[in-house]
C-alpha positions as a Python dict, from the first residue, in 0.01 Angstrom:
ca = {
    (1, 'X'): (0, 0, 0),
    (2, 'X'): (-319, -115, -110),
    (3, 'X'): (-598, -164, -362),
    (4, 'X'): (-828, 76, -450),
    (5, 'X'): (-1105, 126, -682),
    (6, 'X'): (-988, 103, -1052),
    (7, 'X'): (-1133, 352, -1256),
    (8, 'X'): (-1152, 651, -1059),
    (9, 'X'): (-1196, 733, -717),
    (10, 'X'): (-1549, 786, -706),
    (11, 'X'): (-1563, 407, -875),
    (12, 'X'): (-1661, 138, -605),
    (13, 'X'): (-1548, -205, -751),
    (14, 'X'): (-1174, -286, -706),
    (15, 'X'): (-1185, -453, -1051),
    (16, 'X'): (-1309, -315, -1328),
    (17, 'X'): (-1431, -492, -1633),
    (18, 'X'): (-1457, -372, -2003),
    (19, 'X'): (-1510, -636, -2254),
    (20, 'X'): (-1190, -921, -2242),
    (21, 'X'): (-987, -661, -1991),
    (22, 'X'): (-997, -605, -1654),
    (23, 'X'): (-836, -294, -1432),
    (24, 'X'): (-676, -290, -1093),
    (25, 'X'): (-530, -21, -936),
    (26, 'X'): (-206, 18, -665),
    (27, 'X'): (-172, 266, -449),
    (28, 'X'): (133, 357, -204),
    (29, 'X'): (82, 598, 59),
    (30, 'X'): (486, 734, 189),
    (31, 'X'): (484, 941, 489),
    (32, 'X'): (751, 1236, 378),
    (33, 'X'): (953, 1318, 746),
    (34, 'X'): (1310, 1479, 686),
    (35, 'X'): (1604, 1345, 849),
    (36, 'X'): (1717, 1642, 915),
    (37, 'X'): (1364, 1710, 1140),
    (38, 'X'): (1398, 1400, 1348),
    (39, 'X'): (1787, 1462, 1375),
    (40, 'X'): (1731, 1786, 1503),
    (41, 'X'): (1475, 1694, 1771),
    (42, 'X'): (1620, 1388, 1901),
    (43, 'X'): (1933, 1598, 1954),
    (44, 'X'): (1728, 1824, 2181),
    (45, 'X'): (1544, 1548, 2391),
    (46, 'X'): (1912, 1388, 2411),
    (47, 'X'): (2043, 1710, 2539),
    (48, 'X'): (1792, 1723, 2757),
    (49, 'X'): (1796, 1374, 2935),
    (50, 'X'): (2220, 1462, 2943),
    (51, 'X'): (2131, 1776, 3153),
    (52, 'X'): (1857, 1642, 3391),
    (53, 'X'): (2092, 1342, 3453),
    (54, 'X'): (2358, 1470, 3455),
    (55, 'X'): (2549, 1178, 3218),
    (56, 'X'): (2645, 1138, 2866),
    (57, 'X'): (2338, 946, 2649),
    (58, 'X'): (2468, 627, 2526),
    (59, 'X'): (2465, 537, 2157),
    (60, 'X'): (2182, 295, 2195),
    (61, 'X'): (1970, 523, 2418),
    (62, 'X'): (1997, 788, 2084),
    (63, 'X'): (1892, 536, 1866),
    (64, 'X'): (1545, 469, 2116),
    (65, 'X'): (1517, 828, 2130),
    (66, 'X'): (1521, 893, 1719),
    (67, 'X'): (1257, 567, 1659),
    (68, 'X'): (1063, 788, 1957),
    (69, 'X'): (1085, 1110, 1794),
    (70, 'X'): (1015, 900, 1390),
    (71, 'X'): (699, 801, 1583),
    (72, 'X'): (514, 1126, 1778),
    (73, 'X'): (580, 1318, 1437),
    (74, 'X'): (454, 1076, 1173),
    (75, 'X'): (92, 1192, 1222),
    (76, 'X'): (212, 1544, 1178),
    (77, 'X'): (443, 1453, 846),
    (78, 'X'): (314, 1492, 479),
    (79, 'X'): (180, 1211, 276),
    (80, 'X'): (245, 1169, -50),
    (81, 'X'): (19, 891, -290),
    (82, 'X'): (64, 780, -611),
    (83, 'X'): (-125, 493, -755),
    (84, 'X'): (22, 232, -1056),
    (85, 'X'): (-284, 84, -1261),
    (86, 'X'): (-268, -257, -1427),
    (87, 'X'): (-487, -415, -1716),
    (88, 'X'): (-548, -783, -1728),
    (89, 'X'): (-588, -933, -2133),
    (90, 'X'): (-814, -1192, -2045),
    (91, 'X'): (-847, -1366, -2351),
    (92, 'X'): (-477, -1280, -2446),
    (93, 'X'): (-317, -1341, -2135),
    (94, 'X'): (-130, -1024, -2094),
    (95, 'X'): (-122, -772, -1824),
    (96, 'X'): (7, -424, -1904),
    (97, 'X'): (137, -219, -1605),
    (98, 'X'): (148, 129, -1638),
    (99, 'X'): (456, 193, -1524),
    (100, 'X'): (817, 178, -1690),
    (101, 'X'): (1008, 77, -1366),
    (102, 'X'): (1095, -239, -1323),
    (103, 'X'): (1072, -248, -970),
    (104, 'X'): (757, -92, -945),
    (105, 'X'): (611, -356, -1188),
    (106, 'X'): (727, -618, -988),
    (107, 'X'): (543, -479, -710),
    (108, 'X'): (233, -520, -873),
    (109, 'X'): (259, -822, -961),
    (110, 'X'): (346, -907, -600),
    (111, 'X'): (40, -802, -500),
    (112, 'X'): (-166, -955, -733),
    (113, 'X'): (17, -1271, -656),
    (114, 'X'): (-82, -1251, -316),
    (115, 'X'): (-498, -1164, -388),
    (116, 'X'): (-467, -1468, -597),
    (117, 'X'): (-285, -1673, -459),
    (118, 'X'): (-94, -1728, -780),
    (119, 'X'): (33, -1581, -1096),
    (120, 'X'): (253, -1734, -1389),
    (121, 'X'): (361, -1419, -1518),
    (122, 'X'): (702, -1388, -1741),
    (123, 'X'): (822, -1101, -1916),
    (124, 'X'): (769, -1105, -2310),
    (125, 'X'): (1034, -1272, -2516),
    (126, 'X'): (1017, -1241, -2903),
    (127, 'X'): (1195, -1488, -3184),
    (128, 'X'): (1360, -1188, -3341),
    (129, 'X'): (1571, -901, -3115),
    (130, 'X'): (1382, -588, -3131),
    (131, 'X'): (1698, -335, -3156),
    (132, 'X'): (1770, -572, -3483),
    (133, 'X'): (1473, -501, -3645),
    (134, 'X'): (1421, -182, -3537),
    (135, 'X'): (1768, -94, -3713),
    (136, 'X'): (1672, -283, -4001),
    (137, 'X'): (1393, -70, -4029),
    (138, 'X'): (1582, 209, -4042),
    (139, 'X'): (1873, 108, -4268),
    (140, 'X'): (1652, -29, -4558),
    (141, 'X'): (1347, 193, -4532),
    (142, 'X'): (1116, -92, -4409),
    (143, 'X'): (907, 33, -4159),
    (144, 'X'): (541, -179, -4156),
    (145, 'X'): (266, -27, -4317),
    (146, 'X'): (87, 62, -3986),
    (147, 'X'): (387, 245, -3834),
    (148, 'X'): (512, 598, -3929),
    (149, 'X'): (837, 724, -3733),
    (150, 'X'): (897, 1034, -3538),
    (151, 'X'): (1218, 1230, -3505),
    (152, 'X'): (1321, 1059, -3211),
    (153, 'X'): (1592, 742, -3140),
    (154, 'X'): (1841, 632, -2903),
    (155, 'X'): (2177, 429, -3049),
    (156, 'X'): (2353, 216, -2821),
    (157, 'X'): (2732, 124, -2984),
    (158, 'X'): (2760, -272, -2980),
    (159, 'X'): (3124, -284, -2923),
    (160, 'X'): (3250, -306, -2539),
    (161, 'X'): (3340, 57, -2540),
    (162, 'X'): (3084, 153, -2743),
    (163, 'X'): (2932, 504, -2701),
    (164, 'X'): (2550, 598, -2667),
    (165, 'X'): (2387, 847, -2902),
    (166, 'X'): (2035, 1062, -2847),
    (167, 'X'): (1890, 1179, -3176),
    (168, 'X'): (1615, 1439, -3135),
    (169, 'X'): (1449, 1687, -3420),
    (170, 'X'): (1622, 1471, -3671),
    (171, 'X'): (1462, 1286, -3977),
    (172, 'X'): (1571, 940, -3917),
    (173, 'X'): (1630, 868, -4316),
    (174, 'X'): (1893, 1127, -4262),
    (175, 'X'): (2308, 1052, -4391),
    (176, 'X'): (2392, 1170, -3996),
    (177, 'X'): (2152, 864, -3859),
    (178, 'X'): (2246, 610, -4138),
    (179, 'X'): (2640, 708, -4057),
    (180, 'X'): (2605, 600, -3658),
    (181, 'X'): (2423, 282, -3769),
    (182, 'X'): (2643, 173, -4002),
    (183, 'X'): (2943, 233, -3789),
    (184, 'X'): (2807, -60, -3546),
    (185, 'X'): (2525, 157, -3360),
    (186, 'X'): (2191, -43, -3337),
    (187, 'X'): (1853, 125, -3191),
    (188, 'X'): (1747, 77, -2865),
    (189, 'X'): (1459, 307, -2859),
    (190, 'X'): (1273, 451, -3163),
    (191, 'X'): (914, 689, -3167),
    (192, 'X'): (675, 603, -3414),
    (193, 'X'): (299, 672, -3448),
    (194, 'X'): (66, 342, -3498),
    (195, 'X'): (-222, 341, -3725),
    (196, 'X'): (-278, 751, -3689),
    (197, 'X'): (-426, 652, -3330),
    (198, 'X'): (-134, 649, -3092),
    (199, 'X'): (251, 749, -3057),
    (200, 'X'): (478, 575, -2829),
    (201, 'X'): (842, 494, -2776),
    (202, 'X'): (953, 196, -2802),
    (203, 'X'): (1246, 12, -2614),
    (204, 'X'): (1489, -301, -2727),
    (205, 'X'): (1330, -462, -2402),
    (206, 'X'): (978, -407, -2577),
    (207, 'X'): (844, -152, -2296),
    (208, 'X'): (624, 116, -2469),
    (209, 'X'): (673, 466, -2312),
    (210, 'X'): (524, 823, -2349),
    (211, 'X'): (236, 694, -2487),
    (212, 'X'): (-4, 960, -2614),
    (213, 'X'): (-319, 851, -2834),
    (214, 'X'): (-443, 1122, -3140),
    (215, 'X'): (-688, 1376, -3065),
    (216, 'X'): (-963, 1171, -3241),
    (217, 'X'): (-917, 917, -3025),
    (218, 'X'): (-907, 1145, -2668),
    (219, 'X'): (-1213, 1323, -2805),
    (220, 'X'): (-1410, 958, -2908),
    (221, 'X'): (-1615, 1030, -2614),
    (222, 'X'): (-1688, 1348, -2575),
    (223, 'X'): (-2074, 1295, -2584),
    (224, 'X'): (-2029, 1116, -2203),
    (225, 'X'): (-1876, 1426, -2045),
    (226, 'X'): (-2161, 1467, -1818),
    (227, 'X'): (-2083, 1104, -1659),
    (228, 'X'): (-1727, 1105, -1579),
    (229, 'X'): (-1734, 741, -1483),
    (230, 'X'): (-1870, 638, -1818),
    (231, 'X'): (-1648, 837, -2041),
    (232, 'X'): (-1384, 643, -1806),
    (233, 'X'): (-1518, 318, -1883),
    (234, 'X'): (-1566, 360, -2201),
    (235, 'X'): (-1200, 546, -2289),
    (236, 'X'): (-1065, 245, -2088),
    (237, 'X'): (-1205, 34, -2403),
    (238, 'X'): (-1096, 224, -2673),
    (239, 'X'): (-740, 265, -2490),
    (240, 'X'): (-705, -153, -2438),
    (241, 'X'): (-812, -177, -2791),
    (242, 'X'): (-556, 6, -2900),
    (243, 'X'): (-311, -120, -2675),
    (244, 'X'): (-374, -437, -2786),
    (245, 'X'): (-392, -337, -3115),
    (246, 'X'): (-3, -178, -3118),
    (247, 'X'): (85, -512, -2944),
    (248, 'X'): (21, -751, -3193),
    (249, 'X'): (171, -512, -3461),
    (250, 'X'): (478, -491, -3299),
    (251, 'X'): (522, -882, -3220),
    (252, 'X'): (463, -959, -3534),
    (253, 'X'): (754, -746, -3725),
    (254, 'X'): (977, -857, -3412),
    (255, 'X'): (889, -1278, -3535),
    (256, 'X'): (606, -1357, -3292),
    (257, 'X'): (663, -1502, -2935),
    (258, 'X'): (976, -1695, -2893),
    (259, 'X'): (864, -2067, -2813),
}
């Protein structure tokens, strides 16, 4: 694992800056070797050493032989990369990691601790729940302004043994939605579209996923197309923008930042 240049791979510059943001990107390299491959060949070279020497191989002498096996066929095994960018807020003091796994967040974070030697970061924490609101939103018809919602939720039951329910294709002022959430089902993802400019789903834990901005946006900078690095730069803008945006939207219907 390692950084690499930010905006693309022709970029140079491990950081890239846009107005207040910056941009790093992660990538992991995993070597992909079966099991069943080495298993198979360190079987044979055990079989082997058994019939030259005439002797059974001991459990520890398999063991050396599978590491020795892992090793002569890792230059010959298939790599697989994928790379996790992040966006530094500087004036904000966010960072947005494009991932939704925890783990894998963490792991970025990790590494930026250790280029910087240090970094305060805490997950987001807001003075009113999100799966409240969101609910409320949906019981009483008082979405923002700024947001319009899709056809798409997730109910989680409240109760011990509650039950989960999916809702796809279906209007969301509809009696079947308003009869799960007044039975004691409360939102813990919803779809919406913000300000015309991007959709996204939105989890009780406040992670956006699937976003997808409008055509108007993808298409701001179509003009660049001939310079693919600064159509990149300059969709990175318009994306933070946004981003940033659809942040401050949603933190204020959820009550702000809990002190």
């Amino acid at each position: 694992m390692g950084w690499v240049p930010a905006l693309s791979d022709d970029a140079n510059a491990l950081v890239h800056a846009a107005g207040p943001y910056w941009m790093v990107r992660l990538k992991r390299e995993e070597k992909l070797l079966p099991a069943t491959v080495v298993r198979e060949q360190a079987n044979e070279r055990c079989a082997q050493i058994a019939k030259a020497q005439g002797r059974k191989v001991s459990r520890r002498e398999r063991l050396a032989v599978a590491d020795e096996v892992t090793q002569d066929l890792l230059p010959r095994a298939f790599s697989r990369s994928t790379t996790i960018r992040a966006i530094i807020a500087d004036k904000t003091g966010w960072i947005w990691i494009d991932s939704a796994s925890a783990g894998r967040s963490e792991e970025v974070l990790n590494y930026l601790r250790e280029a910087l030697g240090s970094l305060p970061a805490v997950l987001p924490d807001t003075q009113k729940s999100p799966a409240h609101v969101m609910t409320q939103w949906l019981l009483h018809s008082a979405v923002p302004d700024e947001v319009e919602l899709a056809d798409e939720a997730d109910f989680a039951d409240q109760r011990d043994d509650g039950s989960s329910v999916k809702v796809r294709g279906v209007p969301l002022d509809s009696e079947e939605v308003l009869a799960h959430l007044s039975t004691g089902h409360q939102v813990s993802r919803l779809a919406l579209e913000w300000g015309n400019r991007v959709a996204a789903v939105i989890d009780k834990d406040l992670t956006l996923r699937r976003l997808k901005f409008s055509d108007a946006i993808r298409e701001a900078n179509d003009e660049l197309v001939e310079d693919p690095l600064a159509r990149a730069d300059a969709d990175f803008l318009i994306m933070c923008e946004i981003l940033s945006g659809l942040q401050s939207s949603l933190l204020r219907a959820f009550g702000g930042i809990a002190e």
